[in-house]
C-alpha positions in Angstrom: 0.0 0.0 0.0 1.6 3.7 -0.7 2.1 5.9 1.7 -1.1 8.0 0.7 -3.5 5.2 0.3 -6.1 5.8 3.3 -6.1 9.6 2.4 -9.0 11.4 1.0 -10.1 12.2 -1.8 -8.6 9.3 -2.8 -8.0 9.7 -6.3 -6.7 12.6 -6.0 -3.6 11.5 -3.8 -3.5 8.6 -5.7 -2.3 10.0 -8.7 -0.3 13.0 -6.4 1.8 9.6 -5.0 2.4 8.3 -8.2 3.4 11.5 -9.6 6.3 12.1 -6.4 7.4 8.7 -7.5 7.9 9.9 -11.0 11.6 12.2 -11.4 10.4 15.4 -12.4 12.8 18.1 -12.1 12.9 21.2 -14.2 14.0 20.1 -17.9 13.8 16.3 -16.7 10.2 16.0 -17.1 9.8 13.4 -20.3 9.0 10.8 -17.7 6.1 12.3 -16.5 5.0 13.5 -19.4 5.1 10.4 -20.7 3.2 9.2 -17.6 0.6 11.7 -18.5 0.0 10.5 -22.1 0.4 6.8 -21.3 -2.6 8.0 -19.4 -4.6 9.9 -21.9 -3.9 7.1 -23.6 -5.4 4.2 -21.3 -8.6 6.5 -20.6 -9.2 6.4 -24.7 -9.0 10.9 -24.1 -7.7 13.4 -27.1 -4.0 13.6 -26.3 -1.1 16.1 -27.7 2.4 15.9 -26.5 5.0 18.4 -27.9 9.1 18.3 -28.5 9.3 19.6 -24.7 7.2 17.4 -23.3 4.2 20.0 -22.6 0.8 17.6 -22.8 -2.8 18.7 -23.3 -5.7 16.5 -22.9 -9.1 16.7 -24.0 -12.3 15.0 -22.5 -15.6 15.6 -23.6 -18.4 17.3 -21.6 -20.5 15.1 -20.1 -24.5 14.4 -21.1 -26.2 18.1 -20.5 -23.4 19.9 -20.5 -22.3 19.9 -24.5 -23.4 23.6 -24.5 -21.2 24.8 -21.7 -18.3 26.6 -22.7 -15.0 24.2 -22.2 -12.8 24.8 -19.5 -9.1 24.9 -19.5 -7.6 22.8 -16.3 -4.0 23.8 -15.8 -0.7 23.1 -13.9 3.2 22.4 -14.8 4.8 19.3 -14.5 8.4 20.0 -13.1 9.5 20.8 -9.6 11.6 22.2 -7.7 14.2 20.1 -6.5 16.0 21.3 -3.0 17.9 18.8 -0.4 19.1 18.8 3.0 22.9 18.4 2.6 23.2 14.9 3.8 19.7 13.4 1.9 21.3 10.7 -0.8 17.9 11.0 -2.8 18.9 11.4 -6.8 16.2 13.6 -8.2 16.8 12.1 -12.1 17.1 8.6 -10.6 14.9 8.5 -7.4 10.9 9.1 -6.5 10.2 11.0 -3.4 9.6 9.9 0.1 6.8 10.7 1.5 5.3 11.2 5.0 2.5 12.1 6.2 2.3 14.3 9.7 -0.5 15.0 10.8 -2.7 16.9 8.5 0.9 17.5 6.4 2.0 15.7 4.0 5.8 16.0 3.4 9.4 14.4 1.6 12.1 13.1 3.8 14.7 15.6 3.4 13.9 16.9 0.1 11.1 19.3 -1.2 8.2 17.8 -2.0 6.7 19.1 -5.4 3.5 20.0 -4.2 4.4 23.2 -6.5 3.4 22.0 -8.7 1.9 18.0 -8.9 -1.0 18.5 -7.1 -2.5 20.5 -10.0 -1.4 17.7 -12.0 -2.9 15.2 -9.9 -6.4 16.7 -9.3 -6.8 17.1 -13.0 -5.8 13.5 -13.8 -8.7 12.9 -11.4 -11.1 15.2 -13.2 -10.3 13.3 -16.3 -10.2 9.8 -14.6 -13.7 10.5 -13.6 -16.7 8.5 -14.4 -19.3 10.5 -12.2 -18.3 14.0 -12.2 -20.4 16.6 -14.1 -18.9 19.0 -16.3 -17.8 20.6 -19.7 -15.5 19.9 -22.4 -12.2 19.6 -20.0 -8.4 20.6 -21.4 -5.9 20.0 -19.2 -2.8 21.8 -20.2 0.4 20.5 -18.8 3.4 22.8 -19.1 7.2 21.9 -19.1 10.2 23.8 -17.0 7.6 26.7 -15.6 10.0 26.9 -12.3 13.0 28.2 -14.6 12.1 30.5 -16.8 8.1 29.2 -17.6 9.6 28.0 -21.2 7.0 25.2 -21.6 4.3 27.9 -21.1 5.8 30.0 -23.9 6.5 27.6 -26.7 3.4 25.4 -26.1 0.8 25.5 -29.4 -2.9 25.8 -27.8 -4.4 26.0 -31.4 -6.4 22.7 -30.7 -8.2 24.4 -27.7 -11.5 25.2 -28.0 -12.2 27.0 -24.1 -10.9 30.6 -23.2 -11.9 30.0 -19.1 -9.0 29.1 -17.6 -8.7 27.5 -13.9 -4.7 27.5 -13.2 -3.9 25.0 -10.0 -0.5 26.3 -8.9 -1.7 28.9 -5.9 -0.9 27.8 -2.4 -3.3 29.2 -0.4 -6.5 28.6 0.3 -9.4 30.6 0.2 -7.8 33.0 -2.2 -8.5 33.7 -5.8 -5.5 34.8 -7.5 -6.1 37.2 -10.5 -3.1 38.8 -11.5 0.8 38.2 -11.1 3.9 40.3 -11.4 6.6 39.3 -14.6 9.6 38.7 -14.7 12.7 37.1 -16.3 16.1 35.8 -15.8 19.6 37.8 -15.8 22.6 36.0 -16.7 25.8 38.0 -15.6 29.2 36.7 -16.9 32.5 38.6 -15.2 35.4 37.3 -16.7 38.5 36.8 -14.4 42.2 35.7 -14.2 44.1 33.3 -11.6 47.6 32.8 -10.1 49.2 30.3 -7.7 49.0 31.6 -4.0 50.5 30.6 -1.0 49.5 30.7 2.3 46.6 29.6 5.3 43.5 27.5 3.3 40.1 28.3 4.5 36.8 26.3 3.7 34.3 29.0 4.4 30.5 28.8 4.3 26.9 30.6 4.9 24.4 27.3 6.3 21.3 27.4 7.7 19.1 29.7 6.0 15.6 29.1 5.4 15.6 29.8 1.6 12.2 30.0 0.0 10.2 31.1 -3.2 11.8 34.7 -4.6 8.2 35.7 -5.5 5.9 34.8 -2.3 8.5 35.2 0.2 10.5 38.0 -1.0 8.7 40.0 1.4 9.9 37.7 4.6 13.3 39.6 5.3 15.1 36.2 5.1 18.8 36.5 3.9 20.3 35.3 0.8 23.6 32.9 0.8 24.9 34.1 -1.9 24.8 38.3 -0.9 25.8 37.0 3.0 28.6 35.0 1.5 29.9 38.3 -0.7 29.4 40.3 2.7 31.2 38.2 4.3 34.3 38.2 1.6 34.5 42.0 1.0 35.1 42.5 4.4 37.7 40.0 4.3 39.4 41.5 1.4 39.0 44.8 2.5 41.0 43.9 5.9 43.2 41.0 5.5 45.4 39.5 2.3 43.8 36.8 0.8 41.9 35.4 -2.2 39.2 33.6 -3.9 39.6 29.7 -4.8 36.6 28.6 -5.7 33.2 29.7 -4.7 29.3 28.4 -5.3 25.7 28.9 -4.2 22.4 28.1 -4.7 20.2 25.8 -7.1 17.8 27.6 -8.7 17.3 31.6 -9.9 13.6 31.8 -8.7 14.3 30.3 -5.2 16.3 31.7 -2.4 19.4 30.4 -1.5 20.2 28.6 1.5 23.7 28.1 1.7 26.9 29.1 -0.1 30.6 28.4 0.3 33.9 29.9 -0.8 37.8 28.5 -0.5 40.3 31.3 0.3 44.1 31.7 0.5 44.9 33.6 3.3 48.5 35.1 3.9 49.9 33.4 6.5 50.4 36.7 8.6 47.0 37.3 8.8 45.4 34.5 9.3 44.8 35.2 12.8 43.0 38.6 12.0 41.2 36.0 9.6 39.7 34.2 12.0 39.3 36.9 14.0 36.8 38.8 11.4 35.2 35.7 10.7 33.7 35.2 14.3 33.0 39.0 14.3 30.8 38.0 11.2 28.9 35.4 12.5 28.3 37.4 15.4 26.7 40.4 14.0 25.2 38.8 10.6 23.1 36.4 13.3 21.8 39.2 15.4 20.6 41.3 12.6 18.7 38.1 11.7 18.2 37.0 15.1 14.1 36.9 14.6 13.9 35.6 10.1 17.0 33.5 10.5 17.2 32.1 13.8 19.6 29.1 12.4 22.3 31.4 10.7 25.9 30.5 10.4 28.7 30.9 9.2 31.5 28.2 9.3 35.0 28.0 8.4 37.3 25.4 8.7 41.3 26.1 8.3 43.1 23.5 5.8 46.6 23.8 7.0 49.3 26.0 4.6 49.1 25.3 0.9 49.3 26.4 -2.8 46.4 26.9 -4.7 45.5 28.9 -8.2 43.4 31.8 -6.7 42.2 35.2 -7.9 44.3 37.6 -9.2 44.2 40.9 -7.2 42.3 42.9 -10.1 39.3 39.8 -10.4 39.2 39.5 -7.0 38.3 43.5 -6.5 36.2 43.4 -9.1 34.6 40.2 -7.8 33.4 41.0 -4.5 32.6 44.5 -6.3 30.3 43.4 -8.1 28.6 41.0 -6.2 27.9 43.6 -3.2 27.3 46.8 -5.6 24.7 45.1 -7.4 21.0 45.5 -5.6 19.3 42.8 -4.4 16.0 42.0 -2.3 12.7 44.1 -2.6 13.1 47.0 -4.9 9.9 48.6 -4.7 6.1 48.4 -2.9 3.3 48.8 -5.1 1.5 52.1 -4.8 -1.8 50.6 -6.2 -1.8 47.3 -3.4 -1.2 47.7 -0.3 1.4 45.2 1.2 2.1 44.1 -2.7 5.7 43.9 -3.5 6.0 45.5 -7.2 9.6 45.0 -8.0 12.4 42.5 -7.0 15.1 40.5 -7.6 16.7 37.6 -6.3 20.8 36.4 -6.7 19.7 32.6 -6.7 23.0 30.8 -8.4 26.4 31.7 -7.7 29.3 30.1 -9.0 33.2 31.0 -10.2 34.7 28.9 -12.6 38.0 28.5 -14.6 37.2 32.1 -16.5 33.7 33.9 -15.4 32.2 34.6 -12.0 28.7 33.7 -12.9 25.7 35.2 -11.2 22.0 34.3 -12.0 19.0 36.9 -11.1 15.0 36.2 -11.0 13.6 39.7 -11.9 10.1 40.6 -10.9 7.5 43.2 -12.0 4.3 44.0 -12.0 5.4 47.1 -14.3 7.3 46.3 -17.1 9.5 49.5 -17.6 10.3 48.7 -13.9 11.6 45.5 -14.6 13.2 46.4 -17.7 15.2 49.2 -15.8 16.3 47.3 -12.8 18.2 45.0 -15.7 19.6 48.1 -16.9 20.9 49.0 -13.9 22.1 45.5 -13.4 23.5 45.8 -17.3 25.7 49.1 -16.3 27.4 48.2 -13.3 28.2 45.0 -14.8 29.6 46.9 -17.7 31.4 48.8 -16.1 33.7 46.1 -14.1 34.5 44.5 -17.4 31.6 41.7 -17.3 28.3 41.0 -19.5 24.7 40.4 -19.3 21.9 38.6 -20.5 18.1 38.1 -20.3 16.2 34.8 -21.2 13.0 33.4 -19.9 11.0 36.8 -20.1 7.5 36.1 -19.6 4.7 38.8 -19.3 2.2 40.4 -16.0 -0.7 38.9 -15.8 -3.0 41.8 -15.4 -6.7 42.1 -13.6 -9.5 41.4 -15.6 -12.6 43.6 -14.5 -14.9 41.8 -16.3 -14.3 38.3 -15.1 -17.1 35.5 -15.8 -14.9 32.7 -14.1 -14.0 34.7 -11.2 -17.7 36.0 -10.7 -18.6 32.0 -10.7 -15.9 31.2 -8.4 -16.6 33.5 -5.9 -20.8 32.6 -5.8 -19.7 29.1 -5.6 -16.8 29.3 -2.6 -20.0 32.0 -0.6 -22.4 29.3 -1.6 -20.1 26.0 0.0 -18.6 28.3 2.8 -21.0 31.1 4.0 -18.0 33.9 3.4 -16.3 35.4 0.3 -13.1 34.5 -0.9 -10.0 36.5 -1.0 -9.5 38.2 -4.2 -5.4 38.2 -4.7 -2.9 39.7 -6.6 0.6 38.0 -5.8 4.5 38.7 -6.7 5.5 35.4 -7.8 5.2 34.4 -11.9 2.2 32.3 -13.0 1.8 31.0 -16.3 -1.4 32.6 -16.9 -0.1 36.1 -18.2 2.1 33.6 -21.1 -1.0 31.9 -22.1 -3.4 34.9 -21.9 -0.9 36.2 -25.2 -1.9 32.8 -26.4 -5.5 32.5 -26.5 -7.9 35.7 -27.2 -9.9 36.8 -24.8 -8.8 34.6 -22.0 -10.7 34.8 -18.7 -8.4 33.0 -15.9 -7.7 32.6 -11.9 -5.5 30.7 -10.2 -6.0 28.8 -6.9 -4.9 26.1 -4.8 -4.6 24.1 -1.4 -2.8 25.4 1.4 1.2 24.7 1.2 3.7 25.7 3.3 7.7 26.1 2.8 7.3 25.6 -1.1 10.7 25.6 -2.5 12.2 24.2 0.3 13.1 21.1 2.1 10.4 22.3 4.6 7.4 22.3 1.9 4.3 20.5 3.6 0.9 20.1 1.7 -2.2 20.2 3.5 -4.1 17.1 3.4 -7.4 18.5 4.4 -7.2 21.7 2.5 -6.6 19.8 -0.2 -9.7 17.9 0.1 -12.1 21.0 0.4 -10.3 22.1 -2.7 -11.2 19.2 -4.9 -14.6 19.8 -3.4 -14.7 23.0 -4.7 -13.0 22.5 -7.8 -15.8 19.5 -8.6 -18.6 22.1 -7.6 -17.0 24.9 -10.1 -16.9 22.2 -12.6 -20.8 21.6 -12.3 -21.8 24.9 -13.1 -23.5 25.8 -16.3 -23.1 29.3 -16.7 
């Protein structure tokens, strides 16, 4: 029996087991993709599968509702994939292990990919169905949305007939979510030189951190590895000589970073006063984030003498330069939302190799010109210290609809089942919705979903009853005819 089996509704975390047992990171999705069709397939339903692996289904409405205008069911199909450091779990090679916690359900030291195969597993259930009511269903399931939303941007959508659309990739619920900020992804190259060093080795690193998603919790005043790591390395060049070995953090652009670590060559002289800074560091960096990062560290760990091939002095200036000269965090509030964060960005991969430090952004917007001037500004100063830039994986805001048929339904249905209104949302984080609203004329979407908690994380938790009141409501939207 799998870990979900006595859970309800049960065909919902049926298919939400199978799908964790399924590899499905970002880019590595064919296998669930495949899963998917292999599915269409079984169930006799219209099936399209694209070069990416992006899948749309198509089932029929059901007796009495040929007339009702189709609805467009839709979710991604790759993950984010974060681990504790000593979790063994391959993410091309392994499924997920689950537990369940109470009302939580959650992955033995790895995220658990709730963001986003829940979607995908309540509309396999829709589709699996032999009792529910409803209209034409097409389910739309994209490819690599948590890197750039590329699935969501090449995908064809010519064979769909609906233009309702009900995304499942919110994580709260109760809230209707009608409009998202956009963003994309800044590539920064600085090219640098080495030279053999010697003196006092140092592994250094930044552990502990809580991390998150760039877009929801932005606002949380958590700190970034990668930033605290560059702190922590001007000051050490500023103060003591030394250089730069090797340094690396983060996973992913659009999540924050937990930890980050650097190797240094300290001169042998000052490796006292080293140390020394260090554990003045650790000590101030934890009590300014005594209260968001209560498990904040920084560790270092001397290697004995040595020779290594380490920054020249002009890349290492221009190194930790750059990476505490260029902004990072919140940017801007909204003027029109109160407690809306309009623009961002978020340092989310770090690493130096042979030739380039590299440094990749998530940039967020609800106002375009915004966005495209904070890469400007991130263009210039990188300029200027000799490096380059580029922008991929630019996808659009999704902006409020006023006149919003779906939403209007939505919202009589949730004060219908609940005796309250819902909460109509506007978030900072990307949703695909915006890309497929330049897709299909007229397109009249909102986005919702169950309660999760730590998405991005190794401390993601799905609700299991929220989850079930969900599918209620989902099945209940699905039933109306107008």
């Amino acid at each position: 029996m799998g870990v979900l089996s006595n859970l309800e509704p049960k065909e919902v975390f049926g298919y939400f087991e199978e799908i964790c047992g399924i590899p499905h990171p970002s880019y590595k999705e064919k296998k669930l993709s495949d899963f998917c069709v292999a599915f269409a397939q079984n169930k006799g339903l219209e099936v399209h599968q694209d070069t990416l692996g992006n899948v749309i289904i198509v089932k029929e409405a059901t007796a009495g509702y040929e007339s009702v205008e189709p609805l467009i069911l839709q979710g991604h199909l790759d993950m984010v994939c974060e681990k504790e450091p000593d979790c063994d779990l391959d993410f091309e090679k392994d499924g997920l292990r689950l537990l369940v916690e109470g009302d939580y359900i959650t992955a033995q030291g790895t995220t658990l990919g709730g963001d986003d195969g829940i979607a995908i597993a309540m509309a396999l259930a829709v589709l699996a169905s032999d009792t529910l009511e409803h209209p034409r269903i097409e389910a739309v399931f994209t490819v690599s949305e948590e890197v750039g939303m590329e699935g969501a941007s090449s995908i064809d959508l010519s064979c769909l007939k609906g233009h309702k659309l009900l995304n499942l990739d919110s994580e709260d619920e109760g809230y209707l979510l009608t409009s998202c900020a956009g963003g994309c992804r800044a590539n920064i190259f600085l090219p640098v030189a080495y030279e053999m060093k010697k003196g006092r080795l140092y592994d250094i690193s930044v552990e502990g951190l809580t991390g998150g998603h760039s877009g929801v919790e932005i606002d949380k005043g958590r700190a970034n590895s990668n930033l605290t790591l560059g702190r922590v390395l001007m000051t050490l060049e500023s103060q003591v000589n030394c250089s730069i070995a090797s340094m690396r953090g983060g996973l992913k652009d659009n999540a924050i970073p937990r930890e980050a670590s650097a190797s240094l060559v300290v001169d042998g002289e000052d490796a006292q006063a080293a140390e020394a800074l260090l554990q003045e560091l650790d000590t101030v960096i934890r009590k300014e984030y005594a209260v968001t990062e209560p498990n904040l560290r920084i560790v270092w760990k001397s290697k004995g003498e040595g020779e290594v091939s380490a920054l020249t002095g002009d890349s290492l200036k221009r190194t930790v330069t750059l990476l505490n000269l260029l902004p990072g965090g919140i940017q801007s509030m909204s003027a029109n939302i109160k407690g809306l964060v309009e623009t961002s960005l978020n340092l989310g991969i770090l690493s130096l190799d042979d030739t380039n430090l590299e440094m990749h952004y998530a940039v967020r917007s609800s106002v375009q010109s915004a966005r495209d001037f904070l890469v400007d500004k991130l263009r210039n100063l990188t300029e200027t210290l000799g490096g380059s830039l580029s922008v991929e994986g630019s996808y659009p805001a999704w902006e409020y609809r006023k006149d919003s048929v779906l939403r209007d339904t939505m919202i009589r249905v949730y004060q219908k089942m609940y005796g309250k209104e819902p909460v109509i949302q506007a978030i900072h984080a990307g949703v695909e919705c915006g890309l497929l609203a330049d897709k299909i004329d007229n397109l009249d979407a909102v986005s919702i979903g169950p309660d999760m908690v730590g998405i991005h994380t190794t401390e993601e938790r799905l609700s299991i009853s929220s989850t079930r009141r969900v599918w209620e409501y989902v099945t209940e939207v699905l039933r109306q005819k107008a």
